[in-house]
N, C-alpha and C positions, 0 to 999 in steps of 0.2 A: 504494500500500500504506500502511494507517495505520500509524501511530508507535505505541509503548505506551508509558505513563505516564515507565516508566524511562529510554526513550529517549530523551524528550524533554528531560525533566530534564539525562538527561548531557547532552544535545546544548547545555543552555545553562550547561556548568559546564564551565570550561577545564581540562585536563591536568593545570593546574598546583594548579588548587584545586579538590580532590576530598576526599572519606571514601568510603577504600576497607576494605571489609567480606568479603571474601573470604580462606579459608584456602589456603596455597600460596604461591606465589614472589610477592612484588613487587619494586620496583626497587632495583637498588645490591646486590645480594646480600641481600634482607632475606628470610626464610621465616616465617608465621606459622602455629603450629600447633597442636593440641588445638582447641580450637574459640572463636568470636568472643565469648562473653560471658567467659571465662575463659581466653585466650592464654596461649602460651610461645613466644619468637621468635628464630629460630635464625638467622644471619647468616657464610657466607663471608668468612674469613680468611686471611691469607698463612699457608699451611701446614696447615690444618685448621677447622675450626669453633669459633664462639660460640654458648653461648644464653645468654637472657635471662628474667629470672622462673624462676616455681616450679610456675604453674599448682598445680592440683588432684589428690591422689589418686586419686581415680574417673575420672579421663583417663589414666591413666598408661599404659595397655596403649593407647591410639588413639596419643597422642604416642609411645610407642616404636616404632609401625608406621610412624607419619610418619617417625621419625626413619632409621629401616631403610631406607627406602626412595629419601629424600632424603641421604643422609650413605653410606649403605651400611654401612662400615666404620665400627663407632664408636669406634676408637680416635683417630677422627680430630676429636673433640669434646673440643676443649684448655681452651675457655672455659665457666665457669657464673657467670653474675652475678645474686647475686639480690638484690631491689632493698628488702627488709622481712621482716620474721618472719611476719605474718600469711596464717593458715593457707590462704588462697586465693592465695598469691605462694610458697610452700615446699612443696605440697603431692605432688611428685611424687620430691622427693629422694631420702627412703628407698629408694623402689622403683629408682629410674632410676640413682641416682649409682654402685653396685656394678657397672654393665653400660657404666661411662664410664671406661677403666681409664688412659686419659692425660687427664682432665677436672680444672683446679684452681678449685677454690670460690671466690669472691668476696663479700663482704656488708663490711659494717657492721660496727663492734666490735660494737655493741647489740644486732644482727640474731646473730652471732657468740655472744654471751652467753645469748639468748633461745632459741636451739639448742639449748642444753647443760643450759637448767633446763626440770626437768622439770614442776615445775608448768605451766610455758607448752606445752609439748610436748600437757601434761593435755586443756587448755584446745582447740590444736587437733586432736587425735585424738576428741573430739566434736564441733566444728565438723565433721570432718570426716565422722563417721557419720552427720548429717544430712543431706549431699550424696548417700548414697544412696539416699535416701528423695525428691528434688526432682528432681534432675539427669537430663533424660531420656539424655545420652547418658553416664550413670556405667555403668562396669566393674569388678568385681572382678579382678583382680588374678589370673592362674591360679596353680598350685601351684608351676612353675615361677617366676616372677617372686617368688611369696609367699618362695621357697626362697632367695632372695641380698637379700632386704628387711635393710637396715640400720638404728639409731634414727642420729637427727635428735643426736644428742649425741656420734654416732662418726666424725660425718664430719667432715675439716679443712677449714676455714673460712680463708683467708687475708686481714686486712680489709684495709681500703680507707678510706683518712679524705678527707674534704672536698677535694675541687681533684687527688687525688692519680689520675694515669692509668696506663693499660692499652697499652704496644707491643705492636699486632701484625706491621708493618713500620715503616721508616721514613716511612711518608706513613701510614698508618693507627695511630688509638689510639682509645682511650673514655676518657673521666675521667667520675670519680666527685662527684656536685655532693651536699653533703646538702641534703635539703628535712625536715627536721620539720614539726611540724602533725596530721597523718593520723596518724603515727606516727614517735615520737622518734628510730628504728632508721632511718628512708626515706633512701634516696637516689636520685637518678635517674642515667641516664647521656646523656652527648652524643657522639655524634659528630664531632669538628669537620671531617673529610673530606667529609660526606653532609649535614652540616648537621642531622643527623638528632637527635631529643631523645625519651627512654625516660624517660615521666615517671612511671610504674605509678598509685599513688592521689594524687600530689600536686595534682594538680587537683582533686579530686573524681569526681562520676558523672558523666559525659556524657549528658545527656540527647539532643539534638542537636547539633551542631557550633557552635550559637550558643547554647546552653542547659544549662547545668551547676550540677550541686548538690553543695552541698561534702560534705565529708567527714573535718570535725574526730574525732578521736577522742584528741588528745592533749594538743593548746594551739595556741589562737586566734590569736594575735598573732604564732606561730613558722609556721603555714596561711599566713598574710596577708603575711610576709615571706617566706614560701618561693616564692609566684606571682610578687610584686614581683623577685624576684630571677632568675625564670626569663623574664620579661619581657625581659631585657637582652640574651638570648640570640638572633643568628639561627637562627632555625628554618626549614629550608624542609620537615623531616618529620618529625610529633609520633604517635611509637609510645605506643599507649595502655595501661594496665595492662588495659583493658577494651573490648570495642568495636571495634575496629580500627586503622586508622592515617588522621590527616588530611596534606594536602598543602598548599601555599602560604601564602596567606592564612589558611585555615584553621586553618590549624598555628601559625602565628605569632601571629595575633589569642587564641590560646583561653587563655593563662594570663593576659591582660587579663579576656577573659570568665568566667574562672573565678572572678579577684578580683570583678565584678559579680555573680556569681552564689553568693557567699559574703552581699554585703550584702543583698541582694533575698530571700535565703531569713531570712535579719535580719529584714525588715521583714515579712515575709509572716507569722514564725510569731509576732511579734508582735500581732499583727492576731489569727490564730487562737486565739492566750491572750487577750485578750480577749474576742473571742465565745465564749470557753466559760468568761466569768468566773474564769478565772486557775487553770484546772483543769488541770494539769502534767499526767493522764493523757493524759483528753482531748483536749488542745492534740498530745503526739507521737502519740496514733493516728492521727487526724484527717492529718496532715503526713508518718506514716509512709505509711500508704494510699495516700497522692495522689503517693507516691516513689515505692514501690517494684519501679513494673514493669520498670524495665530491669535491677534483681538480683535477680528472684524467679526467675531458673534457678539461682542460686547463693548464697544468700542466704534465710534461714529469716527467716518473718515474726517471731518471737520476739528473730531479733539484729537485726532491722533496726529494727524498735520500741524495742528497746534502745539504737540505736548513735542515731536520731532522741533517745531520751531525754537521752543522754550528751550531746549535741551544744546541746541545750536550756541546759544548764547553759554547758559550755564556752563558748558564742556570748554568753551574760550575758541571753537571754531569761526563763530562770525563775531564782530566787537559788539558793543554794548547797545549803541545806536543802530544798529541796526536792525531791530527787534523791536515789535511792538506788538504783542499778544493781542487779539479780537477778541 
């Protein structure tokens, strides 16, 4: 009987060094759920449940069916950590947090403050009407669900600063590491039981597991130090803000790969400002284009040209004037 592509492939990729892309249980108690370009990951703890991330609005009715189904009882979902303000990491709060009535909130002061203003709230409540318009598997919300929606400025927020962790028993905790760069509010979480590391956007995109594109949207040198620093860490399991989860090697090599994959988008789009004679539109179409297929189920070509724009600047590719975000 012949092999098929897939199989062969696993057949020559050890247990231990894998990217697994599948929704549902993986190991150690880990659940990943709403779907693989856009994740929320819900994890077994002594006494009840964690998740992690915000996922997106237009998933909220799928993830609350996972949730029903895997947890049962949702008073038994003690833990929410979420790892950024940005609206593809907070997206299901409103709806979901009302229906979690023993859940306490975890973030960032920053992430914590970006909640409560409403201009940012502005900012993703459009973000977020555009995901209905892309996202093939977006839901509205039925009238039930619409009927206990809370805002994003009602909900208590309890922060979490740098180093500082989370008992769930005495052998199990998460701490809280900040990574700025992406964005000044990020943090990630580690495991040190499972080895496990919840990096959300502090890597950048994953293009493949040896292949990532950053993802400054705030400062350059806080990106660059926030990889270097996640570098120190064993990893034997790196949960992704996007994409799924890697194993072994995989896992532990990829905030090295990320730091490469920060300089090499460097030199690349320098290269492309000069063929296009130093033409700042230009140079991010061109660079947005040839990104953007692993977040065009979540991700409007207007912010991703934009976020390629911003990033032009931030990275010291084009000068300061020459940049003026829409």
């Amino acid at each position: 009987m012949g092999w098929r592509l897939g199989e062969i492939l696993g057949a020559m990729m050890s247990e231990s060094n894998l990217w697994h892309q599948h929704i549902g249980e993986h190991d150690n108690n880990l659940f990943l759920l709403g779907t693989i370009d856009v994740p929320m990951y819900l994890i077994k703890v002594s006494g009840g449940w964690a998740l992690l991330e915000g996922s997106v609005e237009p998933l909220a009715p799928l993830i609350l069916q996972q949730l029903k189904h895997i947890v049962g009882d949702l008073t038994q979902v003690k833990y929410w950590f979420i790892t950024h303000s940005h609206y593809d990491h907070i997206g299901t709060l409103e709806l979901l947090y009302p229906l979690l009535p023993c859940v306490r909130v975890f973030a960032s002061k920053l992430t914590q403050r970006a909640l409560g203003h409403e201009k940012a709230n502005e900012v993703t409540r459009k973000l977020t009407r555009s995901l209905y318009k892309i996202m093939p598997q977006a839901q509205h919300a039925d009238s039930t669900l619409q009927a206990t929606k809370v805002l994003f400025a009602d909900i208590p927020v309890e922060i979490l600063e740098d180093g500082q962790q989370v008992d769930f028993d005495e052998s199990h905790c998460i701490v809280a590491i900040a990574t700025p760069g992406h964005a000044k509010c990020l943090l990630s979480f580690y495991e040190p039981k499972f080895k496990r590391l919840y990096v959300s956007d502090s890597l950048g995109e994953m293009v493949s597991p040896s292949q990532w594109e950053p993802l400054i949207f705030q400062d350059y040198q806080m990106y660059i130090a926030s990889l270097k620093r996640l570098q120190q860490l064993d990893i034997a399991q790196l949960v992704l803000g996007h994409h799924g989860v890697l194993y072994g090697d995989l896992a532990q090599q990829a905030p090295a790969l990320a730091e490469q994959g920060v300089y090499q988008f460097i030199d690349n789009a320098m290269q492309v400002f000069h063929k296009y004679d130093q033409d700042v539109a230009q140079t991010a179409q061109h660079i947005s284009e040839s990104s953007r297929d692993s977040t065009a189920a979540f991700v409007s070509k207007k912010l991703h040209y934009n976020g390629t724009l911003f990033m032009l600047k931030l990275t010291g590719v084009v000068p300061d004037s020459e940049l003026a975000l829409s």
